[in-house]
MDAnalysis code that builds the backbone (N, CA, C; Angstrom):
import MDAnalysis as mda
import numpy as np

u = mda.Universe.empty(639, n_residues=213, atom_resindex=np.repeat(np.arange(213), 3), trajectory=True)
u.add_TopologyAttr("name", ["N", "CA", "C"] * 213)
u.add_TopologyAttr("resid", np.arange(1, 214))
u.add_TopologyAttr("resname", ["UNK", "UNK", "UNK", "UNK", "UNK", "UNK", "UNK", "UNK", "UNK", "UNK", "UNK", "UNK", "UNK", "UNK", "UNK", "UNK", "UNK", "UNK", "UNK", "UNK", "UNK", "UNK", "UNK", "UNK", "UNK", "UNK", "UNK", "UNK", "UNK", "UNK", "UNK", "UNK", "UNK", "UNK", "UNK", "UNK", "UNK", "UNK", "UNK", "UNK", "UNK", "UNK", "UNK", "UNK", "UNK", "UNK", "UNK", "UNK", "UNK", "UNK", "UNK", "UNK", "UNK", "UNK", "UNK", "UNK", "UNK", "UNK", "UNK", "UNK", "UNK", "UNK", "UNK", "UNK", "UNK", "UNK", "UNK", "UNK", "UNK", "UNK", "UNK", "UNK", "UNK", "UNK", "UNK", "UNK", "UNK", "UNK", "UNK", "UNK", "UNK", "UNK", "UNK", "UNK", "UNK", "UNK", "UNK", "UNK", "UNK", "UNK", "UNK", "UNK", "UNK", "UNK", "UNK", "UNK", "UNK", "UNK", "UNK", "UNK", "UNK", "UNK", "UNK", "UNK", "UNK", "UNK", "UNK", "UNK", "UNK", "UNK", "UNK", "UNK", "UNK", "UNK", "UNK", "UNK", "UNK", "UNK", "UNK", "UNK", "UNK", "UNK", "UNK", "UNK", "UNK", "UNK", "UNK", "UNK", "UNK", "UNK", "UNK", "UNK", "UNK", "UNK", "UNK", "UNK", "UNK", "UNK", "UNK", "UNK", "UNK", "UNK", "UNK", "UNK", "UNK", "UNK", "UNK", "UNK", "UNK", "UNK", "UNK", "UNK", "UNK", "UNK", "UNK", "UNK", "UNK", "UNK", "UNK", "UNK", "UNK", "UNK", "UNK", "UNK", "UNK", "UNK", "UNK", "UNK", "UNK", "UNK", "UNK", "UNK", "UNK", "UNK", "UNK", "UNK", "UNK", "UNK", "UNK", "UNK", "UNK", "UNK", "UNK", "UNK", "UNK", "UNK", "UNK", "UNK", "UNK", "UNK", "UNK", "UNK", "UNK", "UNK", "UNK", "UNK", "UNK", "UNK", "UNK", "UNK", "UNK", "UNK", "UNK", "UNK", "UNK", "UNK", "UNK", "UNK", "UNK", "UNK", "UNK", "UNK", "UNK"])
u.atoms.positions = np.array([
    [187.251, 40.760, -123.732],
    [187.315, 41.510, -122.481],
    [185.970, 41.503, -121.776],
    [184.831, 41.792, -122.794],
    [183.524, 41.853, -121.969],
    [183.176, 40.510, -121.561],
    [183.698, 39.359, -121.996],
    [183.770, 38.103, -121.438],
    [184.269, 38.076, -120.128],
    [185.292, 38.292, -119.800],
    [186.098, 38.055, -119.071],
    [185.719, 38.883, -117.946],
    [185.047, 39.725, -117.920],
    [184.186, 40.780, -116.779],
    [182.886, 39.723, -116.349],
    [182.452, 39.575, -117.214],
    [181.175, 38.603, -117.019],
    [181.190, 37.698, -116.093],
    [182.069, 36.948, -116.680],
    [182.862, 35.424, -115.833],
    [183.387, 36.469, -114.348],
    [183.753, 37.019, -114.251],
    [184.196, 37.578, -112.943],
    [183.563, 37.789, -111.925],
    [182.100, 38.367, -112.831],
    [180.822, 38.924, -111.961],
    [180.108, 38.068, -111.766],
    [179.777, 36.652, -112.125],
    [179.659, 35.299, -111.925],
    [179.791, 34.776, -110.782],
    [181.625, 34.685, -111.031],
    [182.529, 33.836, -109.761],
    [182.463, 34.968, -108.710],
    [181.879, 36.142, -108.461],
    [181.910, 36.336, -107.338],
    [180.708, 36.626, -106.225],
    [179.380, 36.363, -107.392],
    [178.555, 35.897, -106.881],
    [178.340, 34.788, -106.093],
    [179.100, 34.022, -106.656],
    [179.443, 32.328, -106.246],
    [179.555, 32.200, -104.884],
    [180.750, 33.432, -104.611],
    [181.301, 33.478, -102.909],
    [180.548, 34.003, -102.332],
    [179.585, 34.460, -102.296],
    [178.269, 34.431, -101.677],
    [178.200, 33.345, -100.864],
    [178.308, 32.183, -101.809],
    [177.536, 30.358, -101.103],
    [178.559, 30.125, -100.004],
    [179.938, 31.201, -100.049],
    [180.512, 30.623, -99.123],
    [180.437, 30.404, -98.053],
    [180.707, 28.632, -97.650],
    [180.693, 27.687, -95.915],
    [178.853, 28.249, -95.761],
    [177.983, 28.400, -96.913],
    [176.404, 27.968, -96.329],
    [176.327, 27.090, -96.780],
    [175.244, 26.302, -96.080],
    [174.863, 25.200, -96.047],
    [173.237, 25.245, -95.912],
    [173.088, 24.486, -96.718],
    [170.894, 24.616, -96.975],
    [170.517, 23.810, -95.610],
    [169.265, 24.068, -95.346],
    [169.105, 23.167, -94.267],
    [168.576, 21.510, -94.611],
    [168.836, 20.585, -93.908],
    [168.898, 19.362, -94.197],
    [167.321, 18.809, -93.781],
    [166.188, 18.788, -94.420],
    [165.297, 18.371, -94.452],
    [164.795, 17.122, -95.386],
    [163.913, 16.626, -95.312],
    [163.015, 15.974, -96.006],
    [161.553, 16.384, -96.789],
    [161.468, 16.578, -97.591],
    [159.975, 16.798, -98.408],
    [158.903, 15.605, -97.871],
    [157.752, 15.620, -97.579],
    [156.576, 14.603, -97.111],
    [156.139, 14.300, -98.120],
    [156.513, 14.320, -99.604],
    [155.985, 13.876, -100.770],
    [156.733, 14.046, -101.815],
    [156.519, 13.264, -102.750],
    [157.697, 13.073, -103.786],
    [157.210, 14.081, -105.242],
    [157.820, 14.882, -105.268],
    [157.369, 15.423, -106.953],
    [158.001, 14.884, -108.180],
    [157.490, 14.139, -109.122],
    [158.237, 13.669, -109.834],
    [157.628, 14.715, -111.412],
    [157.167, 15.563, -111.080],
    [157.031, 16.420, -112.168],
    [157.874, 17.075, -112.969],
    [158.853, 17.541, -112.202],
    [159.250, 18.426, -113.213],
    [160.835, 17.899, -113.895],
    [161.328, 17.394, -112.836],
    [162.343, 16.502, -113.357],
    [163.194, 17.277, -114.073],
    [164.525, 17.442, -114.991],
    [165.611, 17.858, -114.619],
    [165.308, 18.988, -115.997],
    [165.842, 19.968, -115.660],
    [165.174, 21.165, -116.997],
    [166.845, 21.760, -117.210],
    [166.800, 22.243, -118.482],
    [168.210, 22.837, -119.551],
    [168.504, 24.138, -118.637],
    [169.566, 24.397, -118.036],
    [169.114, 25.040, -117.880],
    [170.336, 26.470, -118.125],
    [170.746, 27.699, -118.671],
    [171.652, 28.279, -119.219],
    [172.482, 29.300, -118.528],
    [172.144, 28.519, -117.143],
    [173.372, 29.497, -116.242],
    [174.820, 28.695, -116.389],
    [175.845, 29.304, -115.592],
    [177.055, 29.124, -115.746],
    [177.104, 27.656, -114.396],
    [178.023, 26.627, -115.436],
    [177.940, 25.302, -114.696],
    [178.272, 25.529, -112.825],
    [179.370, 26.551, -112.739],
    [179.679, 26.429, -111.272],
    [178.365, 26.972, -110.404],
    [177.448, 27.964, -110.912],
    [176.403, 28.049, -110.133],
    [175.091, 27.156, -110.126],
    [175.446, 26.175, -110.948],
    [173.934, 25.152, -111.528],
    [174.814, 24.370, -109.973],
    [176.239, 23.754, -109.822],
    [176.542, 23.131, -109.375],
    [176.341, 23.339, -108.001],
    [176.998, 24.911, -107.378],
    [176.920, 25.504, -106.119],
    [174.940, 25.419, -105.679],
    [174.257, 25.869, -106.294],
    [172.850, 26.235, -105.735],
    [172.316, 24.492, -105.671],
    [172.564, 23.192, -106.509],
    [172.333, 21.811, -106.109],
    [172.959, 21.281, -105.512],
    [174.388, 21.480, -105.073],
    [174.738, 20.815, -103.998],
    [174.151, 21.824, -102.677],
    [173.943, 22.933, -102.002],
    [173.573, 23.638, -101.490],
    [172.337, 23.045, -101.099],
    [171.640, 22.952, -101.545],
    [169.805, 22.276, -101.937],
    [169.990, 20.822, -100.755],
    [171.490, 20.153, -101.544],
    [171.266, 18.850, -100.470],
    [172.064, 18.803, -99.613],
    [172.502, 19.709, -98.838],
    [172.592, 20.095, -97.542],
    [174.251, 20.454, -97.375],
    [175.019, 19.919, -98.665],
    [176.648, 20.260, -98.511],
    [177.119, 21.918, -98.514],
    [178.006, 22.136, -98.152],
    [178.740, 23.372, -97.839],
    [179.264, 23.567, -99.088],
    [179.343, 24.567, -100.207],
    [180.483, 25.250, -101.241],
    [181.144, 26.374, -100.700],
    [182.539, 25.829, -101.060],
    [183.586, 27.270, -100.747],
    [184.077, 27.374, -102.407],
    [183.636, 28.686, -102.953],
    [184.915, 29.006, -103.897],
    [185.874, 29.758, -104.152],
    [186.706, 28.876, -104.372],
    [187.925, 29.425, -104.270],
    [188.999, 30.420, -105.610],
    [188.901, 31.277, -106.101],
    [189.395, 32.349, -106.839],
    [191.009, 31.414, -107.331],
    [191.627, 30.877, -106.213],
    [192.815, 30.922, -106.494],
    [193.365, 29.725, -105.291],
    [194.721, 28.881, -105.813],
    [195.202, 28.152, -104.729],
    [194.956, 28.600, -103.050],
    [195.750, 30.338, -103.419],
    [196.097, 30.761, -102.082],
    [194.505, 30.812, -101.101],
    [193.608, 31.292, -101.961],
    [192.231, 31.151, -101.087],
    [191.947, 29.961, -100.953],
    [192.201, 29.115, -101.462],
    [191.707, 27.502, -100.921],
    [192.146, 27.342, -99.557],
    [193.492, 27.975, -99.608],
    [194.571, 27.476, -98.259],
    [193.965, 28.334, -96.825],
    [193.548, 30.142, -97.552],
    [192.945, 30.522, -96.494],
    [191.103, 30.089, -95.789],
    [190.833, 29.565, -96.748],
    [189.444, 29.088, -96.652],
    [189.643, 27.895, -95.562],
    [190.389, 26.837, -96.091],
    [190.489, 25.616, -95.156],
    [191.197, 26.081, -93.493],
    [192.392, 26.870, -93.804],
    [192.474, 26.991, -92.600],
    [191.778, 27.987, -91.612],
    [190.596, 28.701, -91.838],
    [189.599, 29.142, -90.862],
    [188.490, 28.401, -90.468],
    [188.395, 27.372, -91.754],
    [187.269, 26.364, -91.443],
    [188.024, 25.616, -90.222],
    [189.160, 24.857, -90.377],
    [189.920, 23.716, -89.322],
    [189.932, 24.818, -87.412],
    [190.365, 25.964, -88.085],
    [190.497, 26.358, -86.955],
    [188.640, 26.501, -86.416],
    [187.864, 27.363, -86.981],
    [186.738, 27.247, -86.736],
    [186.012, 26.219, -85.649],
    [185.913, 24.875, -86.122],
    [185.824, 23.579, -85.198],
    [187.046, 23.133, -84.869],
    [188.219, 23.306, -84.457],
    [189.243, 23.463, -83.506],
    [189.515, 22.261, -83.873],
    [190.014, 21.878, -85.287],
    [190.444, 20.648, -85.798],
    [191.841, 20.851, -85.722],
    [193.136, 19.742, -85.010],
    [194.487, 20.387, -85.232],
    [194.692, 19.898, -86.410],
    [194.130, 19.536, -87.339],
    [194.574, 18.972, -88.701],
    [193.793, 18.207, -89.660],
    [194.437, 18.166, -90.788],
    [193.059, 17.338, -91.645],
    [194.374, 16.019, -92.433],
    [193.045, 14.954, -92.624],
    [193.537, 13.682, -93.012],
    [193.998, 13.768, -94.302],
    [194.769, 13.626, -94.528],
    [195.171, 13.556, -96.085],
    [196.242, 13.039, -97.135],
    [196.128, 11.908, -97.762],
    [197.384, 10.735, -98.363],
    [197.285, 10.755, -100.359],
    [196.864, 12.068, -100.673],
    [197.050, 12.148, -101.987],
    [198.245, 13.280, -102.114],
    [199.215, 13.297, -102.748],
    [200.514, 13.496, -102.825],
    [200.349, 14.990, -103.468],
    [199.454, 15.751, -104.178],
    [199.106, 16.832, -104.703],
    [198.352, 17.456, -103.904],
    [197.166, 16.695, -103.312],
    [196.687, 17.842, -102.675],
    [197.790, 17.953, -100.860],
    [198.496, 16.684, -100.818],
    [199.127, 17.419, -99.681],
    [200.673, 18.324, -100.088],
    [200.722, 18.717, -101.417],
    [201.964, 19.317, -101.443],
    [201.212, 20.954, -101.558],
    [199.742, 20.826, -101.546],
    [199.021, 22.184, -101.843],
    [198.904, 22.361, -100.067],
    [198.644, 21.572, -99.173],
    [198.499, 21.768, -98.077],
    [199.493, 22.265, -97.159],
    [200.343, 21.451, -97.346],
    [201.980, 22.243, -97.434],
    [202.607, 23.414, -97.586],
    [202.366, 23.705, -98.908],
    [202.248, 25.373, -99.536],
    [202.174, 26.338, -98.742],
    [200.725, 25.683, -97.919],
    [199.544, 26.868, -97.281],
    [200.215, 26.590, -95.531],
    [200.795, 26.008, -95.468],
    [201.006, 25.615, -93.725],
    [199.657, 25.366, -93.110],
    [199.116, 24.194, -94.098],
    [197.896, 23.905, -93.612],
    [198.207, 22.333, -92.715],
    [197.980, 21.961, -91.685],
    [198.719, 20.752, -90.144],
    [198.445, 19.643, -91.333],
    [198.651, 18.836, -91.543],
    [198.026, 17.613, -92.248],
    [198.603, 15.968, -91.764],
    [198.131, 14.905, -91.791],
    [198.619, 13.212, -91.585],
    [198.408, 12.630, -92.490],
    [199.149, 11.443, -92.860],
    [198.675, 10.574, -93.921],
    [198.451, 9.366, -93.200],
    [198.991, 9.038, -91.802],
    [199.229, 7.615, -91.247],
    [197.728, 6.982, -90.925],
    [197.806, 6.128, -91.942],
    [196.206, 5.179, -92.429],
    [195.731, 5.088, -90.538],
    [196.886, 4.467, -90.147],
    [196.113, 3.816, -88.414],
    [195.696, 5.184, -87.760],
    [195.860, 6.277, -88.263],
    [195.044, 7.499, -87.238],
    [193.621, 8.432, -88.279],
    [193.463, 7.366, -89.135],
    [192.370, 7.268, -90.066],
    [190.883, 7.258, -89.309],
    [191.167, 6.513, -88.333],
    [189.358, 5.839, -87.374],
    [189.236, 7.260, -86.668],
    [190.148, 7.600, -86.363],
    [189.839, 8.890, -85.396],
    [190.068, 10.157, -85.793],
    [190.071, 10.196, -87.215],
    [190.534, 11.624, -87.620],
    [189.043, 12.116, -87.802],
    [189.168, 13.711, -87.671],
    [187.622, 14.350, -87.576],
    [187.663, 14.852, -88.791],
    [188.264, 14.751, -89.737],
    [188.246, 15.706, -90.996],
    [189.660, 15.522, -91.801],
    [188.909, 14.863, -93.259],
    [189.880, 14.402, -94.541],
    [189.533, 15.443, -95.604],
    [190.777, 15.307, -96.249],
    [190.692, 15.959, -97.580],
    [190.951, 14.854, -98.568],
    [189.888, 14.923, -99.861],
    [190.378, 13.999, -100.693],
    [189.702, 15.018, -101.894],
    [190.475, 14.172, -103.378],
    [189.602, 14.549, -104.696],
    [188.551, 13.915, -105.096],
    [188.720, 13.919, -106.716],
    [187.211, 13.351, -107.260],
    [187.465, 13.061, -108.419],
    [186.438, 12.543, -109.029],
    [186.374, 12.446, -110.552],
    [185.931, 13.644, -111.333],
    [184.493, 13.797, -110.884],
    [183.880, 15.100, -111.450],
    [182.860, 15.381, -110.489],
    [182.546, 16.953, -110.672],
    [180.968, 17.303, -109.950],
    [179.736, 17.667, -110.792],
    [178.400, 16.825, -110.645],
    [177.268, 16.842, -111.851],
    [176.611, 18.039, -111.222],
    [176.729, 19.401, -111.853],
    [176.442, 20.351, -111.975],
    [174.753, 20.700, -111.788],
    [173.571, 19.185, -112.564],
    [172.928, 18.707, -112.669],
    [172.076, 18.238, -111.392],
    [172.922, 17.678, -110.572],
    [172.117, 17.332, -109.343],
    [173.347, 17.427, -107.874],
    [174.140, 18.219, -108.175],
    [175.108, 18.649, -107.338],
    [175.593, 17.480, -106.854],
    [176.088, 16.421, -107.002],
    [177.067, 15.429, -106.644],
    [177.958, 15.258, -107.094],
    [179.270, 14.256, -106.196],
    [180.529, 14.720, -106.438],
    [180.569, 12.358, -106.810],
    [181.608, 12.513, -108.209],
    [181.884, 11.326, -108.164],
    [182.953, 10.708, -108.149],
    [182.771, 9.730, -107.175],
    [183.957, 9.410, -107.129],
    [184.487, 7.741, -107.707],
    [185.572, 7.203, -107.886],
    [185.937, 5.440, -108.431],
    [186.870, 5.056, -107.899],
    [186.811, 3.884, -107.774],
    [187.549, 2.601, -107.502],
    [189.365, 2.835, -107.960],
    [189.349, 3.653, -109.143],
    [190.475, 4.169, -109.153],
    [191.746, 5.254, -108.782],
    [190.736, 5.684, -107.614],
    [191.497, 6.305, -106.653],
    [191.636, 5.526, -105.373],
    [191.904, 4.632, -105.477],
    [192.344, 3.392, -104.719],
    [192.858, 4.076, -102.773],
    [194.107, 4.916, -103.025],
    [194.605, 5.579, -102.092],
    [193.575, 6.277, -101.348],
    [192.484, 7.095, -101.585],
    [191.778, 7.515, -101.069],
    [190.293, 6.940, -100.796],
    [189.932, 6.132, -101.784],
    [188.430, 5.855, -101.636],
    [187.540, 5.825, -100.395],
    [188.165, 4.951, -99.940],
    [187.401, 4.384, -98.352],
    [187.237, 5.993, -97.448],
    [188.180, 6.658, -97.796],
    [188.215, 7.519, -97.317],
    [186.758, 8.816, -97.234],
    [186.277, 8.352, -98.303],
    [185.066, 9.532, -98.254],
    [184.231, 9.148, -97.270],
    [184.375, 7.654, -96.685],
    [183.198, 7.464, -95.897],
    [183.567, 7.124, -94.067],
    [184.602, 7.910, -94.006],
    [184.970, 7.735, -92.911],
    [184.810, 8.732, -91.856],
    [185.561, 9.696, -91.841],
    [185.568, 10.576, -91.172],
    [184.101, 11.708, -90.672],
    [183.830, 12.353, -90.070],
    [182.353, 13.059, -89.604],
    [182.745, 14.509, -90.865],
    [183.752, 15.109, -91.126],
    [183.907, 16.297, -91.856],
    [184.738, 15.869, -92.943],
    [183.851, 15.602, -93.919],
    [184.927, 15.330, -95.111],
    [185.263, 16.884, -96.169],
    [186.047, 16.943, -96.770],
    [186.716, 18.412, -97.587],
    [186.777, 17.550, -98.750],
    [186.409, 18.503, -100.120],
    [186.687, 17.888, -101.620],
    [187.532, 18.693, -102.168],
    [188.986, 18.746, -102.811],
    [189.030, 19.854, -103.478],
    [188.964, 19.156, -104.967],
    [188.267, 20.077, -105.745],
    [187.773, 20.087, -106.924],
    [187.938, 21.729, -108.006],
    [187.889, 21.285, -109.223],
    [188.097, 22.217, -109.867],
    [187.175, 22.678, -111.230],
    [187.051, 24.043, -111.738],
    [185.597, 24.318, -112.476],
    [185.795, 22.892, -113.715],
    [187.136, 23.050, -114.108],
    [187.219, 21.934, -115.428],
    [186.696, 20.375, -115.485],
    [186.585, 20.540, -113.649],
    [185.677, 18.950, -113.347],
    [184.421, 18.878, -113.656],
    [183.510, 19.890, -113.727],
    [182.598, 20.164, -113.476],
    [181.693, 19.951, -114.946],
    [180.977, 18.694, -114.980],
    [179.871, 18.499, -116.019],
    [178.430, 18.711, -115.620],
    [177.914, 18.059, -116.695],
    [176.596, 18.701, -116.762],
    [175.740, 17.493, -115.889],
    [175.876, 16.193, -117.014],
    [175.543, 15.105, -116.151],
    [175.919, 13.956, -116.275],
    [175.448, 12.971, -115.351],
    [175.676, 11.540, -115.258],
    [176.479, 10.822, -116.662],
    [175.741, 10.558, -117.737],
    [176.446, 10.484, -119.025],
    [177.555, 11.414, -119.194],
    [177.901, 12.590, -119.321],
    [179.147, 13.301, -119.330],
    [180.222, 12.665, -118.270],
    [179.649, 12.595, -116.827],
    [180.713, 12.312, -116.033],
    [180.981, 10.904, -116.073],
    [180.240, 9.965, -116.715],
    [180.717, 8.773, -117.040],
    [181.218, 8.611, -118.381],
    [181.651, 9.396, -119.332],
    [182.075, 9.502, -120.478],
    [183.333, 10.428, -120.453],
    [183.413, 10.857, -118.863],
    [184.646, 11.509, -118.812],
    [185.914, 10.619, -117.807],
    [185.106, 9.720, -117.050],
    [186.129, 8.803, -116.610],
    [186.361, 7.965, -117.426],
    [185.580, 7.137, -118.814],
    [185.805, 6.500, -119.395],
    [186.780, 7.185, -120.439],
    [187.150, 8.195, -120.585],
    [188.389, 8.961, -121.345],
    [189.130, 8.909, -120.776],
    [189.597, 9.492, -119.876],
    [190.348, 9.360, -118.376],
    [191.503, 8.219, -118.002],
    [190.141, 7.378, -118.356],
    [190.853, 5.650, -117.748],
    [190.959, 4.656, -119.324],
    [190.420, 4.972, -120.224],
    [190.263, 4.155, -121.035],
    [189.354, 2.862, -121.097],
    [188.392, 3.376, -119.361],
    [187.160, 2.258, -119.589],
    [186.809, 2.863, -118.134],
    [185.275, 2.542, -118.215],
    [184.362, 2.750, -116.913],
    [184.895, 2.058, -115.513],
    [185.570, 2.311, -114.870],
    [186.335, 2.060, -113.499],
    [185.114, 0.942, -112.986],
    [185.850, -0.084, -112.293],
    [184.899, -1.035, -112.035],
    [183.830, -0.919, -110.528],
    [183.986, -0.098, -110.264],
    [182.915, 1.051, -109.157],
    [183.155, 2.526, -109.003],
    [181.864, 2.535, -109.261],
    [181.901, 4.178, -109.186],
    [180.657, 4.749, -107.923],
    [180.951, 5.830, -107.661],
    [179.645, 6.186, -106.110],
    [179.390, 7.865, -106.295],
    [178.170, 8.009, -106.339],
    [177.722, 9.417, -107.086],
    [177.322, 9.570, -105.234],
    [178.120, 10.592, -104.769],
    [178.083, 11.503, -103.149],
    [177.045, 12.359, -103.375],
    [175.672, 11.856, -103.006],
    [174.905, 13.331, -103.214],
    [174.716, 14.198, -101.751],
    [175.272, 15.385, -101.137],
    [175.265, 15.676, -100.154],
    [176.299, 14.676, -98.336],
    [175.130, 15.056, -97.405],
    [176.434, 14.939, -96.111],
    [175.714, 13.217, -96.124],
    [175.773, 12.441, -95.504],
    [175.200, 10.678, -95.020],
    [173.982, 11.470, -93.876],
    [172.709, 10.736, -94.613],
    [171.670, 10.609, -93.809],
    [170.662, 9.733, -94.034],
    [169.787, 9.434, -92.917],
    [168.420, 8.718, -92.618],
    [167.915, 8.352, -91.732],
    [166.717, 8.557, -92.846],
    [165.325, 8.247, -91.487],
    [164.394, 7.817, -91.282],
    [165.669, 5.741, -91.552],
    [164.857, 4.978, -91.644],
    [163.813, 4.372, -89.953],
    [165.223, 5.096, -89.012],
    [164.233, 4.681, -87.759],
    [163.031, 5.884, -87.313],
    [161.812, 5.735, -87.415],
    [160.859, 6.303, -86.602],
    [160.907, 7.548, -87.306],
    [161.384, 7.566, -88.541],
    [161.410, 8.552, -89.500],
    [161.585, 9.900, -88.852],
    [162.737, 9.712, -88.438],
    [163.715, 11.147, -87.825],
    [165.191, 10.727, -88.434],
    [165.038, 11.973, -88.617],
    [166.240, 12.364, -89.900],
    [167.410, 12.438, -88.774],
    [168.626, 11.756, -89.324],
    [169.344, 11.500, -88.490],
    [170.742, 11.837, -89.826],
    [172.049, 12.625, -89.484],
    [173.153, 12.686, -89.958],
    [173.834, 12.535, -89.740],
    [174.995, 12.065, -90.948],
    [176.495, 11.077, -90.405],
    [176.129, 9.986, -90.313],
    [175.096, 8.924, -90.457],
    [174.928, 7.317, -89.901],
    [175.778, 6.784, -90.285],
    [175.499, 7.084, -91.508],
    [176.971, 6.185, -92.726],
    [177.981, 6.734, -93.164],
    [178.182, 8.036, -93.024],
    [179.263, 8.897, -93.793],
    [179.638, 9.628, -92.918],
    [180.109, 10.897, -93.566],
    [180.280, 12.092, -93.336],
    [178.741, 13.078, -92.586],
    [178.928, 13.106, -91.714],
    [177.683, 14.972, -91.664],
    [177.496, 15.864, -92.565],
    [179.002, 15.989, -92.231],
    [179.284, 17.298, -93.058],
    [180.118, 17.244, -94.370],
    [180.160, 17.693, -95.616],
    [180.526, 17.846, -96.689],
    [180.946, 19.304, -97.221],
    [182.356, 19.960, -97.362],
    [182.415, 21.059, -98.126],
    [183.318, 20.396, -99.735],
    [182.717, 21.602, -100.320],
    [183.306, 20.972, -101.956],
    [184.087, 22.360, -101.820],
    [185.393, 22.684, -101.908],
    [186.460, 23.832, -102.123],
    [186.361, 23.528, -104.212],
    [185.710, 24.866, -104.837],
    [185.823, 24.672, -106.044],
    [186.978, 25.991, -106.310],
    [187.891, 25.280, -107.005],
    [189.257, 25.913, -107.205],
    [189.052, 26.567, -108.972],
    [188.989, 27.985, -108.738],
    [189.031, 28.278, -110.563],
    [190.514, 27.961, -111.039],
    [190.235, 26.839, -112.066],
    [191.221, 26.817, -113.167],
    [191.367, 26.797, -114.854],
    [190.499, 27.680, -114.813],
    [190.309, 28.689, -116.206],
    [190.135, 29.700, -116.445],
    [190.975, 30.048, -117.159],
    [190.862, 31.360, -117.426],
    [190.737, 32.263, -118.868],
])
């Protein structure tokens, strides 16, 4: 029981991080000191405060039904009539929620905002990974200006080796590409002004769905 209070008082610290976003800067120098330390908080907040750090949005979500109300104040928010989406689970969750949704690939170039999954999120340096074996969605992370993740705490490792030792369980071998999303697409390689979206997404929210209990 005193567990189970704990974990509560945790996850609702969490919703704190909710829809902030760190600001998207650059450091003028590289620290390579201290480099990655043990560290004994609870994985969803190692995960929420490093993706946060590199500039993505965390929403967490308690429960399906808050996922559904979360997304649809965000869509309405930037006056999106709908979000992109062709994975068969998360659009039967979208559904659920009477959240607008498309799957038709040809209105893909112009959609302002997809929902897709993942493999896992490295808790470690807050990135979300994704493979070659989500075929249906892949291309998809790098399309749209507002991409949505939904993800869940049981995804959630520590690091790189874990999350590649967890698709290799998964699949029964290391997927023949894999792409570690750290934060929204940026650079500033011209005239060194930081520029977002060049290549990706701007914007990035990770919806972390508790499914443990």
């Amino acid at each position: 029981m005193e567990e189970t209070k704990s974990r509560e008082k945790i996850l609702k610290d969490i919703r704190e991080a909710l829809v902030v976003s760190a600001e998207n800067t650059f450091s003028d120098s590289v620290n390579t000191s201290g480099f990655f330390k043990e560290s004994e908080e609870i994985a969803e907040i190692c995960f929420a405060e490093a993706f946060k750090n590199i500039g993505g949005n965390f929403v967490y979500c308690a429960n399906e039904s808050e996922f559904g109300q979360n997304i649809d104040s965000i869509l309405k928010a930037y006056a999106f009539s709908g979000v992109f989406c062709n994975e068969d689970d998360l659009v039967d969750i979208l559904e659920r929620h009477n959240i607008p949704c498309f799957s038709d690939d040809k209105k893909l170039e112009t959609a302002n905002c997809a929902l897709t999954g993942c493999e896992c999120l490295i808790s470690q340096t807050g990135s979300i990974m994704v493979s070659a074996q989500t075929k249906k969605s892949y291309r998809i992370y790098f399309t749209t200006p507002v991409h949505f993740v939904l993800a869940y705490t049981s995804q959630i490792v520590k690091d790189i080796s874990q999350a590649l030792q967890c698709v290799k369980s998964k699949y029964d071998k290391v997927p023949d590409f894999i792409t570690f999303i750290s934060g929204p697409s940026r650079t500033a390689d011209i005239e060194k002004t930081l520029v977002m979206g060049a290549h990706g997404p701007g914007e990035i929210f990770v919806f972390l769905l508790d499914d443990i209990n």
